[in-house]
C-alpha positions in Angstrom: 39.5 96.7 71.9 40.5 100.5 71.5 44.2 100.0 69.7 44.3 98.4 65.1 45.6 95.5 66.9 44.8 92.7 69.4 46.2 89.2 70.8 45.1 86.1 72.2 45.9 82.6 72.8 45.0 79.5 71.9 45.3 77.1 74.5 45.9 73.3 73.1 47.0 71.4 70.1 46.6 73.5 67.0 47.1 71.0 64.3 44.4 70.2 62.2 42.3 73.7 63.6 40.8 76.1 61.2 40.9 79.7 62.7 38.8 81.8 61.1 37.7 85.9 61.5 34.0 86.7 60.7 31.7 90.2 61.3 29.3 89.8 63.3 26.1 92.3 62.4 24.0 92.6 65.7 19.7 92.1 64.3 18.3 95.4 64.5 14.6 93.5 65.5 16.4 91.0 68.4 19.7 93.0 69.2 21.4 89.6 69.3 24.6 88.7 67.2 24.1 86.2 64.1 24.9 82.6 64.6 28.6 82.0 63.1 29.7 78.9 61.4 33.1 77.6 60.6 33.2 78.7 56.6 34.8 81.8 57.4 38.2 82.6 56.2 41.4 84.8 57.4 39.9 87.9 56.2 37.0 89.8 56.9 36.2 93.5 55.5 39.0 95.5 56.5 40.8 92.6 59.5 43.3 90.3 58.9 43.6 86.9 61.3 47.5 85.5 61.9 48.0 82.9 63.7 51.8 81.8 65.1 51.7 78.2 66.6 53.5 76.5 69.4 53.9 73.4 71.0 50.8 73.8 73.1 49.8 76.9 72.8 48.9 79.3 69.4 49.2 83.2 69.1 46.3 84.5 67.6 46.4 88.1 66.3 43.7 89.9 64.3 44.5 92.9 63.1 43.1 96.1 61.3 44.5 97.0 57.9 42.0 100.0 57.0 43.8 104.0 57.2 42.6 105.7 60.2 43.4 109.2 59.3 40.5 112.3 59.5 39.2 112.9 56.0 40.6 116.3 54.3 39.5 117.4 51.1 40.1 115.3 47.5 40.9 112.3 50.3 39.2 109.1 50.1 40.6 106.6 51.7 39.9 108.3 55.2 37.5 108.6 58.3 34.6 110.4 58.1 33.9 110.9 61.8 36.4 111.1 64.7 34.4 107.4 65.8 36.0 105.8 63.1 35.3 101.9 63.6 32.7 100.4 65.3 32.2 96.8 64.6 31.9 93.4 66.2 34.5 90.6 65.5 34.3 86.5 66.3 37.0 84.7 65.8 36.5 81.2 65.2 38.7 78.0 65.9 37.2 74.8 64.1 38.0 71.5 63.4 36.2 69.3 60.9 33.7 71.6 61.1 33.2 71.9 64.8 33.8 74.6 66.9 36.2 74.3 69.9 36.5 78.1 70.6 35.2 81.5 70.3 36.7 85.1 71.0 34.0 88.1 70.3 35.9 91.4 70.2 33.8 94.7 70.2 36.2 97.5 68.5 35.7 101.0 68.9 38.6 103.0 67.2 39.2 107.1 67.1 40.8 108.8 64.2 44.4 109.3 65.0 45.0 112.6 66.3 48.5 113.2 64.7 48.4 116.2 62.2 49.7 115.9 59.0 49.0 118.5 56.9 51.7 121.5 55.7 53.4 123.1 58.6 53.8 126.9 58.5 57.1 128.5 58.6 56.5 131.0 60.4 57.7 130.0 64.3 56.8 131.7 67.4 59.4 133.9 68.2 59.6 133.8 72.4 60.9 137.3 73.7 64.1 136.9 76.1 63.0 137.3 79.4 66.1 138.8 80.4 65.0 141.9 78.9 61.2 141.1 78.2 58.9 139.3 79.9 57.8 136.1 78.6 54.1 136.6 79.7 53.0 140.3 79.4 49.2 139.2 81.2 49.4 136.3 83.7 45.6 136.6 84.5 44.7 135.4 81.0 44.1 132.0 81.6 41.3 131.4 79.2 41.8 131.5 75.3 38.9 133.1 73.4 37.4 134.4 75.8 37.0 137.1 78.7 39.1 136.8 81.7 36.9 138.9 84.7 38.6 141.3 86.2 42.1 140.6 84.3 42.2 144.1 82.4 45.3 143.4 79.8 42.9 140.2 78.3 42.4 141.4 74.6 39.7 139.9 74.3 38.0 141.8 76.9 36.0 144.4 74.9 35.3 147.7 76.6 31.8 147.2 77.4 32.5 143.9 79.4 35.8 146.0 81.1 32.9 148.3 82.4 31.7 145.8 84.4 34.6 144.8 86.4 36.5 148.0 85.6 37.3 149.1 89.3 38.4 145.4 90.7 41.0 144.7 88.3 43.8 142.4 89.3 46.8 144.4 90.4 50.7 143.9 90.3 52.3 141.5 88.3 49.3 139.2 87.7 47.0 141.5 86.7 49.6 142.4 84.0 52.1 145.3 85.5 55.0 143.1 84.6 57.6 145.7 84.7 56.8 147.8 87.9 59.2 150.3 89.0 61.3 149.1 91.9 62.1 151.2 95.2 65.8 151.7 94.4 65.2 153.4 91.3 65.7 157.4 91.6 62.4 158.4 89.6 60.3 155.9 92.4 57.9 157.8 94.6 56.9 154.3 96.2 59.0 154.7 99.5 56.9 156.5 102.4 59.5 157.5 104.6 62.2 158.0 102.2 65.7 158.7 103.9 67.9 161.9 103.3 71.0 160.1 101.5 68.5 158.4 99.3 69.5 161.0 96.3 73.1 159.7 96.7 72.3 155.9 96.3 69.6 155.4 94.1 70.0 153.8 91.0 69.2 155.7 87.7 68.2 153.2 85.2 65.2 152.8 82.8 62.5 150.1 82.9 63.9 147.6 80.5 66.4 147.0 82.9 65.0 145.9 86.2 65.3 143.4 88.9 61.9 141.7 88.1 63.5 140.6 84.4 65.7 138.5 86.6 69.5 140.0 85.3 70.7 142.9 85.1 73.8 141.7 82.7 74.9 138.8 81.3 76.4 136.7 83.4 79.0 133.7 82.3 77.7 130.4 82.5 79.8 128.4 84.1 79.8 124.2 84.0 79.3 122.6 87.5 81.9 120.2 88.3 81.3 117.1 90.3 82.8 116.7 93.0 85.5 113.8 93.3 86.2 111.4 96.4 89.9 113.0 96.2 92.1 114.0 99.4 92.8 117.9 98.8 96.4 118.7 98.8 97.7 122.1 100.4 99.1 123.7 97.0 101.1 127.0 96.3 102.3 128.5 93.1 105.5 126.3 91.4 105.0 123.8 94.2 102.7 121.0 94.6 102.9 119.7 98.0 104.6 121.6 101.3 105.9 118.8 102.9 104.7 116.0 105.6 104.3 116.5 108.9 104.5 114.0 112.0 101.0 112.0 111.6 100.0 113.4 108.1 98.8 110.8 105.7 101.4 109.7 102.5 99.5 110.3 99.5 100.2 108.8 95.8 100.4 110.0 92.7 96.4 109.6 91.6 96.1 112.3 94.5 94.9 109.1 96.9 95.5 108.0 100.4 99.1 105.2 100.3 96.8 102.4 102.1 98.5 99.4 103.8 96.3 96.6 106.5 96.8 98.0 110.0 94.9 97.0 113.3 91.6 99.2 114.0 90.6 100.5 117.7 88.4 97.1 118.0 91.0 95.0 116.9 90.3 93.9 113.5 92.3 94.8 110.5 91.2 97.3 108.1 92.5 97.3 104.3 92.2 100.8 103.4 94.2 101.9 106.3 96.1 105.3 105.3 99.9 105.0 106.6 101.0 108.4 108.6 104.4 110.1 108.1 106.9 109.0 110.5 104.6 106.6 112.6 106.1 103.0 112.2 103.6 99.9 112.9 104.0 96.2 113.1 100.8 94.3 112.8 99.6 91.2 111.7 96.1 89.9 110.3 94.7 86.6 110.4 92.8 85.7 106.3 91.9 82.7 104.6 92.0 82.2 101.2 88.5 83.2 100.5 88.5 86.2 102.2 91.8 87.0 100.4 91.8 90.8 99.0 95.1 92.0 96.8 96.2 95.1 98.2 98.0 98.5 96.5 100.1 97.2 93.4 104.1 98.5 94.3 103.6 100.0 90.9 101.6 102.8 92.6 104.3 106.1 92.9 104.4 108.7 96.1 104.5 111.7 96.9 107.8 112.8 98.5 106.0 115.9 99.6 107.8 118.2 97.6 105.4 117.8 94.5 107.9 114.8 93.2 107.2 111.3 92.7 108.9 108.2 93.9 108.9 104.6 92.9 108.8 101.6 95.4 112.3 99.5 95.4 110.4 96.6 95.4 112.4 92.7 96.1 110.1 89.3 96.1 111.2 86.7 98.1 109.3 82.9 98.4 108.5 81.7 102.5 110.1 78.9 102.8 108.9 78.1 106.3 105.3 78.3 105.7 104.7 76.9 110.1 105.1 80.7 110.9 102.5 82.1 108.9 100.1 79.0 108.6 98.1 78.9 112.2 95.3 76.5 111.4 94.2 74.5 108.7 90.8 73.2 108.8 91.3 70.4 106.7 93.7 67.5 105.0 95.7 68.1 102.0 94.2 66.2 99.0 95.2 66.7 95.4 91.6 68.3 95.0 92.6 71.4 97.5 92.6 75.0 95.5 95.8 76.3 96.6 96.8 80.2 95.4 99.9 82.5 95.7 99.4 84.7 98.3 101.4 87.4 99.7 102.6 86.0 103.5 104.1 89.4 104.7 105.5 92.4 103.3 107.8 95.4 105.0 108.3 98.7 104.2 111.2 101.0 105.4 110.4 105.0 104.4 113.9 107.0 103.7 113.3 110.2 105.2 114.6 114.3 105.6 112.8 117.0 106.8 109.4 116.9 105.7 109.9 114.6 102.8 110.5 110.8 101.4 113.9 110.3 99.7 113.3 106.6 99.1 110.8 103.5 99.5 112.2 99.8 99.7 109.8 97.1 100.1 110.6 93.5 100.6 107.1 91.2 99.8 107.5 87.3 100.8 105.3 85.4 98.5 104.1 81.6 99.3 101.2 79.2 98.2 98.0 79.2 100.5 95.5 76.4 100.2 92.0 76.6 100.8 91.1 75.7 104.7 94.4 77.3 105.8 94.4 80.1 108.2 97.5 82.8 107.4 98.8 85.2 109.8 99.6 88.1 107.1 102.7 90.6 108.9 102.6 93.7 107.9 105.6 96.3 109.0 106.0 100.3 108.4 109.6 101.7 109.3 111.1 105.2 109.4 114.7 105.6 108.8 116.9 109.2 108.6 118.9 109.8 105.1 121.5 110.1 108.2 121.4 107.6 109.8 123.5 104.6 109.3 121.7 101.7 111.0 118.1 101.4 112.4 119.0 102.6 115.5 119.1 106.1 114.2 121.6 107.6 116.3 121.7 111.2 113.7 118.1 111.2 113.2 115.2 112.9 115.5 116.5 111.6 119.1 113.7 111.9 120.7 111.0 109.2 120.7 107.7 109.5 118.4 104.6 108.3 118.7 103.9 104.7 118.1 108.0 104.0 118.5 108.4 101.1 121.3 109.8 102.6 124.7 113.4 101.2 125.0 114.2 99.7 128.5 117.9 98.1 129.7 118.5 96.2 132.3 121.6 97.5 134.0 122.3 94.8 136.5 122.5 92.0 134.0 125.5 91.4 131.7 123.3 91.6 128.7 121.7 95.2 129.2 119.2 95.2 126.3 115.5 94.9 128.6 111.9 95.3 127.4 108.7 97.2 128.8 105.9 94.9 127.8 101.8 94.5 128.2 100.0 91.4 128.0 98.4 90.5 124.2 95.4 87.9 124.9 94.6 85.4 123.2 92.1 82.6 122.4 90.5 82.6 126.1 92.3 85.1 127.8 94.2 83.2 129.9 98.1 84.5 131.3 99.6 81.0 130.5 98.6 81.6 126.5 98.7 84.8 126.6 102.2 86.6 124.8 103.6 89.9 125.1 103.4 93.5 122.9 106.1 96.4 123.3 104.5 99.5 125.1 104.5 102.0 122.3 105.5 105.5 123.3 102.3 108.1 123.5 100.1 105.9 123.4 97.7 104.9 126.4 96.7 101.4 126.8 95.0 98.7 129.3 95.6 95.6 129.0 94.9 91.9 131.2 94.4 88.0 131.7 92.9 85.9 133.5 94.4 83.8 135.9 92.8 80.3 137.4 92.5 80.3 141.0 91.4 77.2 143.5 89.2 77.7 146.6 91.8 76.4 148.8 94.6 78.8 147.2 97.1 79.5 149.9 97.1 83.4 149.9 100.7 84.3 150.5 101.6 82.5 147.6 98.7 83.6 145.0 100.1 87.7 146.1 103.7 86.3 145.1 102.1 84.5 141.6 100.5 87.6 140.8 103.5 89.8 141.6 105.8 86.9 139.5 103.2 87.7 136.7 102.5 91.6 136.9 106.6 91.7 136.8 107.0 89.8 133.9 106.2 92.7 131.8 109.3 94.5 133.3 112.2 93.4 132.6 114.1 96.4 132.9 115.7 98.7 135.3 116.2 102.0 133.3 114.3 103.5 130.5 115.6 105.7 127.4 115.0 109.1 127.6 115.4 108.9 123.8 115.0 107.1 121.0 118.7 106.6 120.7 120.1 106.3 124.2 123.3 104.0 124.6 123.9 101.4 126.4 127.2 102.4 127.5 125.7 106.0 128.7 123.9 105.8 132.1 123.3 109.5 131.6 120.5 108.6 128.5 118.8 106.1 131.2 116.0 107.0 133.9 116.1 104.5 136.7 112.2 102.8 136.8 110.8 104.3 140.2 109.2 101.2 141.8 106.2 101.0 144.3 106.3 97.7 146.0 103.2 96.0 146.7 101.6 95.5 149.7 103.0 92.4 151.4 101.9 90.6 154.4 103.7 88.1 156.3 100.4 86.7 157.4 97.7 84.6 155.8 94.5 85.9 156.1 92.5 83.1 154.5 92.7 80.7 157.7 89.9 78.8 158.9 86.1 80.9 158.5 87.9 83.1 155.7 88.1 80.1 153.2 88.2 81.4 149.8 89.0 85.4 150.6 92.0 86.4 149.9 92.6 90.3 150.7 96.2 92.5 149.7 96.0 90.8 146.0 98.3 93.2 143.6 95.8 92.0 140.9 96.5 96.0 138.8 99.4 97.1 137.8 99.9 100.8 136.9 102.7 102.0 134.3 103.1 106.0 134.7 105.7 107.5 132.1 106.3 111.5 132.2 107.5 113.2 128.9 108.3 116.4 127.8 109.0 118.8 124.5 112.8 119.1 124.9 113.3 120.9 121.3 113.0 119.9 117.7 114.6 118.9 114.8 114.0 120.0 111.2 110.5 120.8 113.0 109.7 117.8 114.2 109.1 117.9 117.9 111.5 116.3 120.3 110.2 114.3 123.3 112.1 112.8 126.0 111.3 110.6 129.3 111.3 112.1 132.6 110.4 109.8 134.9 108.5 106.6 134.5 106.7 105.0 138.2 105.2 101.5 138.7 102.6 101.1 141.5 100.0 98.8 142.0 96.5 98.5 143.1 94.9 95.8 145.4 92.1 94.6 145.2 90.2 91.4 147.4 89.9 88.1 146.2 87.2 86.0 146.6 86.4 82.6 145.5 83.4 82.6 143.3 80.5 79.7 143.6 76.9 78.7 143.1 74.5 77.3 145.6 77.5 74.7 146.5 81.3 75.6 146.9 82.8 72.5 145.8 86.9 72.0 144.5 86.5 73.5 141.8 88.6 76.8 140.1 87.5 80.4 139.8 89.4 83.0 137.9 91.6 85.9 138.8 91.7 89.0 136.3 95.2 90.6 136.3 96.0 93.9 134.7 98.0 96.3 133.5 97.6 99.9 132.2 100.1 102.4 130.9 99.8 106.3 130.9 101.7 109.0 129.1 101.9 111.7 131.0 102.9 115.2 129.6 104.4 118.0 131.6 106.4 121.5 130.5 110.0 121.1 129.7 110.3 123.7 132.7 108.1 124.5 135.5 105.7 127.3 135.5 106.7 130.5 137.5 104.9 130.5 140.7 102.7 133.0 140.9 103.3 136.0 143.3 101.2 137.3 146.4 100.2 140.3 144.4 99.2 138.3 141.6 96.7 135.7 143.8 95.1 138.7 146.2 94.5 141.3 143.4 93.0 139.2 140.2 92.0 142.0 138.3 95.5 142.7 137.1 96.0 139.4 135.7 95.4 139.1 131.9 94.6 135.6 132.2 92.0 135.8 133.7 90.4 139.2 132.1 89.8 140.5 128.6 91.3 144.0 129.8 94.2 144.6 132.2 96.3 147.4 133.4 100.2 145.3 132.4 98.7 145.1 128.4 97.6 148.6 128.6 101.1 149.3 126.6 100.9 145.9 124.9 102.4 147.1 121.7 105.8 148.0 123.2 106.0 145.0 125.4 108.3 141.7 124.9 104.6 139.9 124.3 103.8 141.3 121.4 104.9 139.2 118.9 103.2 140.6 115.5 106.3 142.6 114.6 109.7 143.0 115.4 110.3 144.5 118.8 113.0 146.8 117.3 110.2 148.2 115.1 107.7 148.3 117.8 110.1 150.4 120.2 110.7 152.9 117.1 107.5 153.2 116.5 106.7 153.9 120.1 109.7 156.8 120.5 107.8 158.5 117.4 104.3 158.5 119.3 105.3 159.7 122.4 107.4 162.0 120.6 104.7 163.4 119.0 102.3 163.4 121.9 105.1 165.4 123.9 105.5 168.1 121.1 101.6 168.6 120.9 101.5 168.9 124.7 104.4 172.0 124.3 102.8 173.5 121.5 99.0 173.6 123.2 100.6 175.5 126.5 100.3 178.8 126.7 103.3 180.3 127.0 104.7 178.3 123.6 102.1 180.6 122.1 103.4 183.4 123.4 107.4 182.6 122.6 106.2 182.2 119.0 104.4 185.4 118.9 107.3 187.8 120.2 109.9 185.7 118.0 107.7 186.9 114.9 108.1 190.3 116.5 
């Protein structure tokens, strides 16, 4: 026991048991303790035994009630010696006079070391080490007493310096604190010291050095933690400069406007940012306890001119619950949690220029139980302030990325076509598998599978294949914008088409069972673009040209150790490419141009057609009008220094002084 207090426990019924505390004196002839008995009591000199019981076990705490402070004068009740206790303890737990346990405790206690006398008033005043250093001799380390070789220790006396005099410590530990730095004019310490040094140096005294640590007071500034906030582009008077094509809509809290869009690997993500003029149409399979609440419509915009819009927001109930509801894993019981959910909500962004005018949102609320499966639909649309319908005919007329490609068909009646690539789904197969726009700039590859017998006639799997592959095009002509019309063949590029390879003859006869060469199993969408212009700085792109082509590959029927009747599988595919080109072709290069390549600036940092670069039409940091002016002055000026160095004008001036 070192501590005025210690615990224990009695393990067992405690009714009808005597504790008891006894000293213990140890025989000075055997060294043994004395034989206790169970007459003791709850007290014993300066202890006191407490004990708490419990169901089956008992507390037992002894404790020390004696003051433990270091005698000072005229005090009594006090400790003589730091040792202040040293005594030996049983504690004793009887009943009817027989003992059923023992607990011996040794205790050693120390004097508490707290003082507690009168405190002086007179506080140690520490020097500011911005003008005086803190510790004027760092080498005395040892109080009372000489330091060897530290010099500044007072208590060094002179005699004992003597001995160590000539191996004192030197610079800032042996107590040269405030050493004179190089920069200061009055410092010799330099060994080479340059001519221009006179002119530079610093004239200052020695309570105001570098080794302080300031030369002035400096303003103490509070650090500022860092938020997770989007930085805004800011000017004076004006909060936001405007959106561009792809920049991220941000709120009012200074926040990315997130709505559930499709990642790159084809799940949904919830915190998906929604870009400026980039419409979407996705949809995202949940359950109801994986359900997550998205932005409340309460949330405000930035229009991106430092203004803030609020959503037009109308609720409507699904009343045809088979669209959204794919699966249900189980019955309908009265015992089912069911929760209203939101089945689909669409957004259409008003907009001009570079900012939102208006947001109207239309949610569609209905009640999903738990075991159902919902297909959520999510939508994002862009509309012009001009334009009158969704076909925005006085809006940008060129297309933008993510927009669908619009397609016609111009030998049918009904001209409206499509331009679509496969979407697969549950095992990939082209019999369940539906159709997705192509969406303009953006690259994709896309396929199914398709089931295939061993004794597949091969003329007729190239024309399945081809039936398939030109089921994603039913079209003729493709916009060159965003709104072409109908009724304008001029708006329309005709669909350049690369017929397969088709042979009249079948291959797979008799040893080639199974092999099936020619098969049009890739198809290949190519669409050229172009800048054409812009409007209100958006870019506008047009279509060129678009080409579809096809790549064969050879089929073969694949089979283990034994071929039997059985079915293989086919992969069919489709990819699309964006292709951009100028707006108008490069100018060829010129025979001079291709033989002598040191003249072309392209290709070297220095060339002889920049060597007048200022006063060309490529110069483009100022006005050519103010170049050219500029230029006349020059070689104005070299002329009339050229006349006035010759001779002769020398001689003019003279004899018209004359």
């Amino acid at each position: 026991m070192s501590g005025s207090t210690v615990n224990s426990f009695f393990l067992g019924n405690s009714s009808g048991v005597n504790f008891s505390v006894i000293l213990s004196p140890i025989d000075e002839e055997t060294g043994k303790l004395q034989l206790a008995n169970c007459s003791g009591s709850k007290r014993a000199g300066d202890w006191n035994l407490n004990v708490t019981p419990g169901t089956n076990t008992s507390k037992v705490t002894v404790s020390l009630t004696r003051n433990l402070q270091l005698c000072l004068p005229n005090v009594t009740d006090c400790c003589t010696a730091p040792l202040c206790v040293v005594e030996t303890l049983q504690v004793l737990a009887c009943r009817d006079s027989v003992m059923l346990a023992r607990l011996l405790i040794q205790a050693e206690i120390y004097t508490n070391s707290s003082f507690t006398g009168n405190v002086s008033e007179n506080a140690t005043i520490i020097p500011n080490q911005v003008f005086q250093p803190l510790g004027s001799c760092p080498c005395d380390l040892t109080a009372g007493a000489c330091d060897v070789r530290c010099c500044c220790d007072p208590e060094c006396t002179p005699d004992l310096k003597q001995l160590f005099n000539e191996s004192c410590f030197t610079g800032v530990f042996g107590g040269d604190v405030n050493p004179p730095f190089d920069q200061l004019c009055s410092s010799q310490s330099m060994e080479y010291t340059p001519d221009w040094f006179p002119f530079l140096c610093v004239q200052s005294s020695l309570n105001n050095t570098p080794f302080l640590g300031y030369f002035y007071h400096g303003s103490t500034s509070t650090p500022k933690v860092p938020s997770f906030k989007i930085p805004l582009q800011t000017s004076p008077g004006k909060l936001f400069t405007g959106y561009g094509q792809g920049d991220p809509i941000m709120t009012e809290e200074n926040e990315y406007f997130t709505i559930p869009q499709r990642s790159m690997a084809g799940q949904c993500v919830g915190n998906a940012p929604v870009a400026y003029l980039q419409n979407f149409d996705v949809k995202c399979l949940t359950s109801l306890a994986s359900y997550r609440e998205g932005l409340p419509h309460d949330v405000r915009i930035n229009s991106g001119t430092g203004d803030f819009i609020q959503q037009n927001v109308i609720y409507r109930t699904i009343t045809d619950m088979g669209k959204f509801i794919t699966g249900s894993e189980s019955l309908h019981t009265a015992e089912i949690l069911c929760q209203n959910v939101t089945f689909a909500e669409h957004y259409t962004f008003i907009w001009k220029d570079k900012s939102i005018e208006q947001i109207n949102v239309t949610v569609f609320l209905g009640s999903l139980c738990d075991g159902e499966i919902l297909m959520q639909r999510f939508t994002v649309k862009f509309l012009s302030l001009k334009s009158t319908n969704s076909a925005e005919l006085f809006g940008n007329p060129g297309y933008q990325v993510g927009k669908p490609v619009r397609a016609a068909n111009m030998n049918a009646s009904d001209t409206f076509g499509s331009l679509n690539i496969w979407q697969p789904a549950g095992r990939g197969l082209c019999m369940s598998a539906t159709y997705t726009p192509v969406l303009f700039g953006l690259d994709s590859f896309s396929g199914c599978i398709l089931e295939v017998g061993i004794n597949e006639d091969c003329s007729l799997l190239r024309g399945n294949v081809t039936e398939k592959l030109n089921s994603l095009i039913q079209a003729t002509h493709i916009g060159k914008r965003d709104n072409s019309s109908y009724s304008d063949l001029n708006d329309w590029v005709e669909i350049i088409r690369l017929d397969p390879f088709n042979s009249d003859i079948n291959v797979s006869t008799g040893s080639l069972k199974g092999i099936c060469p020619d098969i049009p199993a890739n198809l290949n969408i190519r669409i050229i673009f172009a800048d054409v212009g812009a409007v209100q700085g958006i870019p506008q792109q047009e279509i060129l040209a678009v080409q579809i082509s096809y790549s064969t590959v050879i089929w073969q029927f694949q089979c283990g150790l034994i071929c039997e009747n059985s079915i293989s599988f086919l992969p069919i595919t489709a990819s699309v490419q964006f292709i951009k080109v100028p707006a108008q072709p490069p100018i060829p290069m010129t025979r001079f141009q291709i033989n002598y390549t040191e003249f072309d600036c392209n290709r070297n940092d220095v060339c002889w057609p920049q060597l007048f670069y200022p006063l060309t039409r490529f110069y483009t940091g100022e006005p050519y009008s103010q170049c050219l002016a500029k230029g006349l002055s020059l070689a104005f000026l070299v002329l009339l220094a050229a006349i006035m160095s010759n001779p002769w004008f020398s001689k003019l001036w003279s004899s018209s002084l004359v």
